[in-house]
C-alpha positions in Angstrom: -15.7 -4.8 1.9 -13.0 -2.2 2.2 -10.2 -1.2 0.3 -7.2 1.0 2.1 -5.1 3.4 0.1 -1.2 3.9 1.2 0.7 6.6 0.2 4.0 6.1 0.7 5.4 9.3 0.0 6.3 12.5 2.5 4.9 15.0 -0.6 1.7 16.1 0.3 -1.1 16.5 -2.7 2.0 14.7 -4.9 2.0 11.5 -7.7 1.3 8.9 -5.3 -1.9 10.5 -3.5 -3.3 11.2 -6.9 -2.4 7.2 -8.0 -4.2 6.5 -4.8 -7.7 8.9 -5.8 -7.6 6.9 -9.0 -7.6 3.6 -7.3 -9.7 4.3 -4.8 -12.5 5.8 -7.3 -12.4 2.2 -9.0 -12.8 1.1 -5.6 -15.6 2.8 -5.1 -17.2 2.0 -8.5 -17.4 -1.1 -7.7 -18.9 -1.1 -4.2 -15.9 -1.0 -2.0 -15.8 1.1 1.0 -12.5 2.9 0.8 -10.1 4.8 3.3 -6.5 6.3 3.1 -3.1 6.6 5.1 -1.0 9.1 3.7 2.1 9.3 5.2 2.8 12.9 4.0 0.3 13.7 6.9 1.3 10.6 9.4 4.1 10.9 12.0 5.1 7.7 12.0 8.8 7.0 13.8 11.1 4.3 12.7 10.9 1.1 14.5 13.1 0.6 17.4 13.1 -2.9 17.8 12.5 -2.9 21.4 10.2 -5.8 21.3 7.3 -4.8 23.4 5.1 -5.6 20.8 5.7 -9.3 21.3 3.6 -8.7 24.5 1.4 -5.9 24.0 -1.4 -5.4 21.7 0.1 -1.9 21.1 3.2 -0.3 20.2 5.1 1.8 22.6 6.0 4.8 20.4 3.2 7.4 20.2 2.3 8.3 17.1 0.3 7.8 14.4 0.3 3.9 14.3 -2.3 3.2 16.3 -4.9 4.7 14.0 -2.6 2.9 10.9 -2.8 -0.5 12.5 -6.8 -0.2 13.2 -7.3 0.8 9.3 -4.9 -1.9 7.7 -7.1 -4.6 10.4 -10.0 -3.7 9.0 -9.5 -3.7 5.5 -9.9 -6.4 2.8 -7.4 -5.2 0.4 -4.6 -2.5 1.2 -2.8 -0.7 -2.3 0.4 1.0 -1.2 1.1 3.8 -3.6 5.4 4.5 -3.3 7.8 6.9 -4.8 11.2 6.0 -6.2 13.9 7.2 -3.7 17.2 5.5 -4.6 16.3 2.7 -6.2 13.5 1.7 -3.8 10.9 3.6 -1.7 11.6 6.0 0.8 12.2 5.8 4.4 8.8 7.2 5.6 7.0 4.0 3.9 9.6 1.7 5.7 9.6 3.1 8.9 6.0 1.8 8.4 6.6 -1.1 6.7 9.0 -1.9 9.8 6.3 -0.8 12.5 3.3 -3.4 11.0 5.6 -6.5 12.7 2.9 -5.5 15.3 0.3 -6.8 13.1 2.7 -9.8 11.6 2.8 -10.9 16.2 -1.2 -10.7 16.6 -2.0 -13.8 14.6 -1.3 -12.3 11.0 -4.0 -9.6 11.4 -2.9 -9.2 7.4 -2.7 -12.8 6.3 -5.1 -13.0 2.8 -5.8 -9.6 2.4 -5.1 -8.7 -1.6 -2.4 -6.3 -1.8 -1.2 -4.7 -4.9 1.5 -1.7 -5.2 2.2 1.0 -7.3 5.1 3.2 -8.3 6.3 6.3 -9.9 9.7 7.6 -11.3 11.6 10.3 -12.6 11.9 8.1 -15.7 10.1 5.4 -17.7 12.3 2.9 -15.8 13.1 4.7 -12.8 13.3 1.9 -10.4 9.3 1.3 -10.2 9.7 -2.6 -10.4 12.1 -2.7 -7.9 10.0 -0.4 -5.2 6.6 -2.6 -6.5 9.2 -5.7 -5.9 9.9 -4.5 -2.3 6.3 -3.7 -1.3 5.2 -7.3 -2.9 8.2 -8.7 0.0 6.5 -6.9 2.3 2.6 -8.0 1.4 4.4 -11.6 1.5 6.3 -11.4 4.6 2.4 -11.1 6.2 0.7 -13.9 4.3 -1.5 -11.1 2.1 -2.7 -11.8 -1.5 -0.4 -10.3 -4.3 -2.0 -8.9 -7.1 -0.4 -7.4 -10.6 -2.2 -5.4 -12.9 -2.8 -8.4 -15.3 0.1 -7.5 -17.7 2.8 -6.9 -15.5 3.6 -6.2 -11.1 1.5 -3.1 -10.7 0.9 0.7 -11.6 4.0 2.2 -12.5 4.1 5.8 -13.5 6.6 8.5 -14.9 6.7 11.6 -13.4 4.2 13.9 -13.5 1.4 11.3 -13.0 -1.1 13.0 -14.9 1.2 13.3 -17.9 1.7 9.8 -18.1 -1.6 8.1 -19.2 0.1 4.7 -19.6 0.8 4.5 -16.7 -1.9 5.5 -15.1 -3.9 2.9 -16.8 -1.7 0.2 -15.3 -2.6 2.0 -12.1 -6.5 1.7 -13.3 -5.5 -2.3 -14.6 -4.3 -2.7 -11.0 -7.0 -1.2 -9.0 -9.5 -2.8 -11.4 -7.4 -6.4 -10.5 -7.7 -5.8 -6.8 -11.5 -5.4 -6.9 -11.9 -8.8 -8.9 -9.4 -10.7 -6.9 -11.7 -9.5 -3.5 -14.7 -10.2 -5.1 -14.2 -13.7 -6.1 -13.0 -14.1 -2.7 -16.8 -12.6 -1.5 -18.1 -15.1 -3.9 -16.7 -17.8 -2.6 -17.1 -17.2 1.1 
C-alpha cells in the first residue's frame, strides 16, 4: 500500500515538507510505500473551469497535473501538509484542490482513500483548525476516509516546526492514525 505526501506550500525545504518527512518516515516504518507532491516544486495553474474534463480523461492546461493526478490514483492514503495564509491555506494548494474535480468526474478515483491533514502557524492558534477543516471539505467532497490524530483533527504546528515538539507529535499521532486506519482496511479486504 502507498501513502502520498502533499505539501501545500510554495516554500521550498519549509515547515510543511519537513511535517511531510516525518509522516512519511512513519509511513515507511510501517510498510507503506510512500511518495510526495510538493507544490513548491509543481506548476500547477488555477482551474479554469472550462469543463473539458467532463469528457476527457485529462485536463487541458499543461502542467504538472498529469503526474499529480497519476500519484493521488494510485495511492491508498494521501496526507496534505498546508500552511496558514489568511486564515486558511494558500492559493497554490487550491489551485490544486480545484484541479482534482478531474478525479471527482472519473468515478471518484479518490473515494475511500484515508486522508488526514496537517497545519502550521505563526502562532499556537494561528488558524491551523480552520486550514485542517478546509482540507477535511475537500477529502469529503471526494468520498475519501477522514482521519484525526486521535485527540484532535490533525498535526498542527507553530512556527518553526522543529521547535515545536507538540506539535510535531500530533503530526507523528496523525501519521501513526493514517497507517492503522489503512491497515485495518488491508485486514479486512
Amino acid at each position: 500500500m502507498k501513502i502520498l505526501g502533499i505539501s501545500g506550500s510554495p516554500r521550498k525545504g519549509q515547515n510543511c515538507e519537513k511535517m511531510i518527512a516525518v509522516a512519511l518516515e512513519i509511513a515507511k516504518e510501517n510498510g507503506f510505500e510512500t511518495d510526495t507532491v510538493f507544490i513548491s516544486t509543481s506548476e500547477v495553474a488555477p482551474c479554469k473551469a472550462c469543463g473539458a474534463c467532463r469528457e476527457e480523461d485529462c485536463c487541458v492546461i499543461d502542467d504538472s497535473m498529469e503526474e499529480i493526478y497519476e500519484k493521488m490514483r494510485t495511492a491508498d492514503g494521501i496526507i496534505v501538509a498546508a500552511p496558514v495564509y489568511m486564515g486558511n491555506y494558500p492559493a497554490q494548494l487550491k489551485a490544486l484542490f480545484d484541479r482534482s474535480v478531474l478525479l471527482r468526474r472519473k468515478d471518484f478515483a479518490l473515494k475511500n482513500k484515508v486522508g488526514a491533514a496537517l497545519s502550521v502557524g505563526g502562532s499556537r492558534n494561528g488558524g491551523q483548525e480552520k486550514t485542517i477543516q478546509s482540507i477535511h471539505d475537500w477529502m469529503h467532497i471526494h468520498g475519501m476516509i477522514v482521519v484525526g490524530d486521535n485527540s484532535h483533527f490533525g498535526g498542527i504546528i507553530w512556527n518553526p516546526a522543529e521547535e515545536d515538539p507538540i506539535g510535531m507529535q500530533t503530526v507523528s499521532e496523525t501519521a501513526k492514525k493514517l497507517c492503522d486506519v489503512l491497515k485495518l482496511i488491508q485486514r479486512n479486504r
